[in-house]
Every structure is written in structure tokens, then in C-alpha cells.
C-alpha positions as CSV (number, residue, x, y, z in Angstrom):
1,X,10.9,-13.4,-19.2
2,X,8.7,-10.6,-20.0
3,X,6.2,-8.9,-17.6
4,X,2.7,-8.5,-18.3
5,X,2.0,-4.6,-18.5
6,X,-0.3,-3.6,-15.0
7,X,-4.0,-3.0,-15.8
8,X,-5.8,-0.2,-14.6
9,X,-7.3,-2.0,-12.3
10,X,-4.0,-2.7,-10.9
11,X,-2.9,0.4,-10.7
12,X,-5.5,2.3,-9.0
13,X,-5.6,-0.5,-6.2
14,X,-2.0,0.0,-5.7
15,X,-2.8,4.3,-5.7
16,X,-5.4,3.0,-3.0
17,X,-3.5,0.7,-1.3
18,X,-0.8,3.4,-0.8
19,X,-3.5,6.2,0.0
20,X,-4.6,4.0,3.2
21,X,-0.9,3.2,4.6
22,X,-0.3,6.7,3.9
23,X,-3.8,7.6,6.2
24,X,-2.9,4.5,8.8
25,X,0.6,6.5,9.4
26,X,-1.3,9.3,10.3
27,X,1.3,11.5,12.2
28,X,3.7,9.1,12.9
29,X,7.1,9.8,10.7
30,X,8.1,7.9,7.4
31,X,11.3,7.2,8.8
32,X,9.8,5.8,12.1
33,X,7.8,3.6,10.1
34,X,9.7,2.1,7.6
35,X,12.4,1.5,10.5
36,X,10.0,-0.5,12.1
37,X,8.7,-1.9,9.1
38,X,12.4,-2.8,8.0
39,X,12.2,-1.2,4.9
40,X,14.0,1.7,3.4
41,X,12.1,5.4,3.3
42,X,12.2,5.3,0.0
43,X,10.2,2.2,-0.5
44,X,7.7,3.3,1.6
45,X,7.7,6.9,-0.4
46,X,6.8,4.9,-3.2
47,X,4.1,2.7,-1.7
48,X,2.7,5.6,-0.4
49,X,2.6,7.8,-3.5
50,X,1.5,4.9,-5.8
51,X,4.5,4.7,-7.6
52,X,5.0,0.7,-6.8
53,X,1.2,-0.8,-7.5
54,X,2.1,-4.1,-6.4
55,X,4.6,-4.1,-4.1
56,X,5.7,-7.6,-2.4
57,X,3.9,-9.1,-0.2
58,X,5.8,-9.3,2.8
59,X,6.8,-5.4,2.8
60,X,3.1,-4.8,2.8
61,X,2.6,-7.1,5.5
62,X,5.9,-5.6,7.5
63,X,4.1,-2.2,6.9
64,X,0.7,-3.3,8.4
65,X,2.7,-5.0,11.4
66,X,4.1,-1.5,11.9
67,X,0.8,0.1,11.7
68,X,-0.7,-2.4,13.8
69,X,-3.2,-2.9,10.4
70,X,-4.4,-6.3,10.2
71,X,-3.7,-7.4,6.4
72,X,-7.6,-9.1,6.4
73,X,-9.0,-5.4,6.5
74,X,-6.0,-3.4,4.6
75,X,-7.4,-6.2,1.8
76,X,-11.2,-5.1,2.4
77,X,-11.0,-1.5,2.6
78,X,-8.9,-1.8,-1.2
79,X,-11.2,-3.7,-2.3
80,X,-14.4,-1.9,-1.3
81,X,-12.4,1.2,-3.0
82,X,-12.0,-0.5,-6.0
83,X,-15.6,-1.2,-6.1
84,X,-16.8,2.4,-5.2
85,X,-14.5,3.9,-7.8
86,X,-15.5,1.2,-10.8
87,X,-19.5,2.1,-9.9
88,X,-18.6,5.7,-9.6
């Protein structure tokens, strides 16, 4: 099976995505988080720098959990991003 090559649109939410865990962490450790999250530093390094657009929905959710982000606004806030970037 091949995959589909990611659309730019695709990409830049995952670049958001990542930017708002990254700014939900706030000064709390990558380790301590992705402990939490059950997830390995690395993963979250990569979420985080944008480097996996669309990463699985359960480690995003596991993420949020840690971050005490409900998944209903970690959604809105991407998708109002994506909206203000495409009109800007």
C-alpha cells in the first residue's frame, strides 16, 4: 500500500498542532510529560517540532490528558490557526 503524500494543509496543522502542545507544556519538562503521557521523549520532540504532522490519535489524546487540554479545544484552536494563516 502506498501513502498519499501530506498536503500543505496537513502539514502546517501538524507545525500548529505541535506549536500549541509545545505552549500547553509551558515550563513543565519533556521528559515529565511524555512520562505521563506514556510516550517516549522523542515522540514528543517530534510532535512538538512538527516533524510528525499527523501523529496517532491516541498519543495526541495521552498528550492532552497530560496537559490537562481537552482534545474539543486542542481541535479548535488548530483549526482557527489554520484559518488565520490560509486568510493571512
Amino acid at each position: 500500500m502506498v501513502r498519499e503524500p501530506l498536503t500543505e494543509t496537513q502539514i502546517e496543522r501538524g507545525r500548529l498542532l505541535g506549536g500549541l502542545l509545545r505552549g500547553a507544556r509551558a515550563d513543565r519538562t519533556m521528559v515529565d510529560v511524555a512520562r505521563q503521557a506514556g510516550i517516549s521523549v522523542e515522540t514528543l520532540r517530534k510532535i512538538e517540532g512538527g516533524r510528525i504532522p499527523t501523529p496517532a490519535f491516541f498519543t495526541v489524546a495521552a498528550i492532552a490528558a497530560a496537559l490537562d487540554l481537552s482534545l474539543d479545544d486542542l481541535l479548535r484552536r488548530v483549526d482557527d490557526a489554520v484559518a488565520t494563516s490560509v486568510s493571512a
